[in-house]
C-alpha positions in Angstrom: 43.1 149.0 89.1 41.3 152.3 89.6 41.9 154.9 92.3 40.5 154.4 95.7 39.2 157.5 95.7 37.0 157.4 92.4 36.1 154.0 93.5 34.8 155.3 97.0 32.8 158.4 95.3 30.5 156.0 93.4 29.8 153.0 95.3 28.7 155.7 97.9 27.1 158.6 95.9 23.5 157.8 96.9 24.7 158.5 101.0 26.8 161.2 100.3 24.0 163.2 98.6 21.5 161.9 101.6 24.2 162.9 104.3 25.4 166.3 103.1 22.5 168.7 104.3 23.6 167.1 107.8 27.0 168.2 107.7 26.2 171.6 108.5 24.5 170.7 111.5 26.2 171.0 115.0 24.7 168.0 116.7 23.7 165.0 113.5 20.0 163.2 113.7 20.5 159.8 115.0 19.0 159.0 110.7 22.2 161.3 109.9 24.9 159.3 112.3 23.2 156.1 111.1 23.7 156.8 107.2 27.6 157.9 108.2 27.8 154.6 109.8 26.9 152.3 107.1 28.6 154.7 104.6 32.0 154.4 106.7 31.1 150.4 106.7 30.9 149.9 102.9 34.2 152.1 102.0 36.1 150.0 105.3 34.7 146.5 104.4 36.0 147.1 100.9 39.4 148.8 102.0 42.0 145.7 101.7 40.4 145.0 98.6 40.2 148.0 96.4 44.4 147.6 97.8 46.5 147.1 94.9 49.7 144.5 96.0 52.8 146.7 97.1 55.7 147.3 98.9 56.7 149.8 101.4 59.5 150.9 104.1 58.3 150.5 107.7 61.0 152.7 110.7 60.2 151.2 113.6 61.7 152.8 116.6 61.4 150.9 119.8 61.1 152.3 123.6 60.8 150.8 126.7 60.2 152.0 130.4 61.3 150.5 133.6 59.3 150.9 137.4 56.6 151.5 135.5 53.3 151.9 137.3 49.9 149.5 136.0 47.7 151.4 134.2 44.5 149.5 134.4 42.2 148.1 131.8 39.5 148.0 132.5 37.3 149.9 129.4 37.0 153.9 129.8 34.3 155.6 127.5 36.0 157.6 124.5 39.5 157.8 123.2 41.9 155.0 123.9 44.3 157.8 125.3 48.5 157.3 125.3 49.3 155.3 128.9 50.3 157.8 131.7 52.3 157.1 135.0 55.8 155.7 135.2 58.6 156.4 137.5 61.4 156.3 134.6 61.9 158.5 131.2 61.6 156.3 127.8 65.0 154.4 127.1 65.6 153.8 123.2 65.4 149.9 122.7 66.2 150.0 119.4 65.5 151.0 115.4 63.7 148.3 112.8 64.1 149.3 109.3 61.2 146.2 107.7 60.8 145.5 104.4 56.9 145.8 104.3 54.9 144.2 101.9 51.2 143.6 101.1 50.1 140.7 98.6 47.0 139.0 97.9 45.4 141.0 101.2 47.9 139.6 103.5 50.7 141.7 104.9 54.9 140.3 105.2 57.6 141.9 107.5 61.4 141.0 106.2 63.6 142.8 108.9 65.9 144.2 106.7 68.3 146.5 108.9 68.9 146.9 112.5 70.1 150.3 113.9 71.0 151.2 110.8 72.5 147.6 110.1 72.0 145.1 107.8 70.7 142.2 109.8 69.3 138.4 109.1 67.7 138.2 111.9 64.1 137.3 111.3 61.5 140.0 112.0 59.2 137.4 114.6 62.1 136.0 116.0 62.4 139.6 118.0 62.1 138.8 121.9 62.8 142.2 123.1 60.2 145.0 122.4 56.6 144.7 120.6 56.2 143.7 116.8 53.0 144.2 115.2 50.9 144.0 112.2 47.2 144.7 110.3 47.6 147.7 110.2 46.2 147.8 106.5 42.7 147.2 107.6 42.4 144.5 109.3 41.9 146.0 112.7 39.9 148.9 111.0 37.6 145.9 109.3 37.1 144.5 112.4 35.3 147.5 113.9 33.1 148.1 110.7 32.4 144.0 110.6 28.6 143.7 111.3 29.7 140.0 113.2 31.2 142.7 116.3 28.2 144.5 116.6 30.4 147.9 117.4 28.6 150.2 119.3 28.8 153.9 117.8 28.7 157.0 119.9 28.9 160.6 118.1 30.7 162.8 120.0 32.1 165.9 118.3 33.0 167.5 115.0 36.8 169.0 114.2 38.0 170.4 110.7 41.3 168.9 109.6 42.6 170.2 106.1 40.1 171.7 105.6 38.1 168.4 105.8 34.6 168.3 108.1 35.7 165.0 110.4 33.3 163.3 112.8 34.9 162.0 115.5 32.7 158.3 117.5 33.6 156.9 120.2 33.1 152.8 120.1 33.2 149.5 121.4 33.4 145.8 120.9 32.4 143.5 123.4 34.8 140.6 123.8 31.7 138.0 123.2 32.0 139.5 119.4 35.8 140.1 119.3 38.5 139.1 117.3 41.3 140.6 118.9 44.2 138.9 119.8 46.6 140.0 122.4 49.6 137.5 122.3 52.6 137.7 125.1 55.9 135.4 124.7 56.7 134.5 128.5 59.6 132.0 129.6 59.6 130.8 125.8 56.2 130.4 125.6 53.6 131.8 123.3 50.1 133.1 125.5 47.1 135.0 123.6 44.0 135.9 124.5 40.7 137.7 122.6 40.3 140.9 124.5 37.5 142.8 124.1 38.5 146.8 123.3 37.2 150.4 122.8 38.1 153.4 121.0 37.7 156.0 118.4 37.6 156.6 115.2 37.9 159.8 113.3 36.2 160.2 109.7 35.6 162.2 106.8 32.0 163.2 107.0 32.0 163.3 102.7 33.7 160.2 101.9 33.2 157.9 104.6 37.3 157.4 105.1 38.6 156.7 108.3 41.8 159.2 108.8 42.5 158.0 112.2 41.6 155.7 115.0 43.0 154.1 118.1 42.0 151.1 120.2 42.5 150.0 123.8 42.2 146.0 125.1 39.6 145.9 127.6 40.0 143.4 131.2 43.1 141.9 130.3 43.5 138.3 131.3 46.4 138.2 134.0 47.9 135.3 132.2 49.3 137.7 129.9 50.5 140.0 132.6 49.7 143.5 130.4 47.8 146.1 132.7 47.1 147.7 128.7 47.8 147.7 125.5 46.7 150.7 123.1 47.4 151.5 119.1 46.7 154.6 117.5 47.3 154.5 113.5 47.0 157.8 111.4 45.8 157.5 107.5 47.4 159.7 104.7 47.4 159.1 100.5 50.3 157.7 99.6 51.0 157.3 95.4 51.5 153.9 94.0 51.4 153.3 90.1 49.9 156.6 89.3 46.8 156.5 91.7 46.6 157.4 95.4 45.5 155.3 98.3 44.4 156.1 101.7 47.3 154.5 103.2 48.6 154.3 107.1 51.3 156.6 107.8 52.3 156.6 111.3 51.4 154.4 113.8 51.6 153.7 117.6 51.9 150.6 120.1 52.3 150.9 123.9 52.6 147.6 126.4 52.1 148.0 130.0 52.5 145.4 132.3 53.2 145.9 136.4 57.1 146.4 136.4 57.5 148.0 132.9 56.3 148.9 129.4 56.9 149.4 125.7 56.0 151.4 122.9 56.8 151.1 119.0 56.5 154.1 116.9 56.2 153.8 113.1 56.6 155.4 109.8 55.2 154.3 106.5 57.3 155.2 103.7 58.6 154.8 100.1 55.4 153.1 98.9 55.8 151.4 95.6 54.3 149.0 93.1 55.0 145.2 94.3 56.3 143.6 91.4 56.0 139.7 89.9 59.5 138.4 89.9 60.1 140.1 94.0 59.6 136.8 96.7 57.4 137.1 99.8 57.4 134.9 102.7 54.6 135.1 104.9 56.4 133.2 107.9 55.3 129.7 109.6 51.9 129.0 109.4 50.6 132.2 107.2 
């Protein structure tokens, strides 16, 4: 399979030539923020696939806050920003080591140790605390899908690593989203599609996305979460000799009226999924 990064370079040659002279610009022409758009698009829509199959280590460390004031969620314009308020510190819930692994586009979680023990407890059977997943572009394709009809808004430029970055603030309505917020109450499984609103941050010369967070918007009260917001940061990670635009941290936080959550992850020891390993996709994947 060939790097992600020569693949990226060709398929989008013919925008990055056309985009360049607006790099240097402070403000870009609405042509300019357009052709960054569609360029972003065609890299993102083809992300999970140009993905070889792999394995990685996921540390999940899990918080959760008590007295907890509602944050509400209703959408705000830009940045789906950490939640604020609460009467109480964080209080350490616990610490998922997850077995992570990515095959044939779809992702697996095998809970693997628990506080630093060995554990066979299965990785959704978790009642306490928030588990996640897609965070290897599904949410990102989502955004990018034409079907969501994403509004874009420019709103700055910032240099990271010596990298020009455009930074848009966005939006999906929840007519066009598929976004599923899920709560388990009394034993019972409750989800809802949510609309939700962010931003995303990307590399003005390759059309990568190197960050981006998202907020649910109006919350159904049958879930009974005020807001829920993710942030997930992108970095190359090696696998097999080539290097992939990979996530490397991410971030979950749950607010509901009396209390919330938050899950912060790592992404490490990427490697090569190989024939003979098993994967179980759990019940109904």
């Amino acid at each position: 399979m060939e790097d992600l990064v020569n693949n990226s370079v060709l398929v989008l040659a013919g925008l990055l030539v056309s985009f360049a002279p607006a790099v240097q610009a402070q403000k870009p022409s609405a042509a300019d923020t357009a052709a960054l758009i569609e360029m972003t698009r065609a890299a993102t829509l083809a992300y999970s696939a140009s993905l070889p199959d792999f394995v990685c280590t996921e540390v999940i460390s899990r918080y959760r806050q008590v007295a907890a004031f509602a944050a509400p969620s209703a959408p705000v314009k830009g940045r789906a920003t950490a939640i604020s308020g609460g009467a109480e510190p964080w209080q350490s819930l616990d610490k998922l080591t997850v077995k992570l692994t990515y095959f044939q586009q779809q992702e697996a979680h095998q809970l693997m140790m628990l506080d630093g023990k060995p554990t066979t407890l299965e990785y959704d059977s978790l009642n306490d605390g928030a588990i996640i997943s897609g965070e290897f572009g599904g949410m990102l394709k989502s955004i990018f899908d034409p079907a969501s009809q994403t509004s874009f808004l420019w709103e700055h430029w910032k240099t990271e690593r010596g990298r020009r970055i455009a930074i848009f603030a966005y939006k999906v309505a929840a007519a066009n989203s598929d976004y599923s917020l899920e709560s388990r109450l009394a034993g019972s499984m409750r989800s809802a599609l949510v609309g939700y609103h962010g931003t995303v941050e990307i590399d003005s010369e390759t059309g990568r996305v190197l960050h981006f967070d998202h907020g649910a918007d109006r919350i159904p009260k049958e879930l009974e979460f005020t807001a829920v917001i993710t942030t997930i940061d992108y970095d190359f990670a090696e696998i097999a000799g080539h290097r992939y635009l990979l996530p490397a941290r991410s971030k979950i936080e749950m607010r509901s009226p009396m209390s919330a959550q938050k899950n912060e992850s790592e992404f490490r020891e990427y490697g090569k999924f190989e024939a003979s390993s098993s994967v179980n996709f759990g019940k109904g994947k």
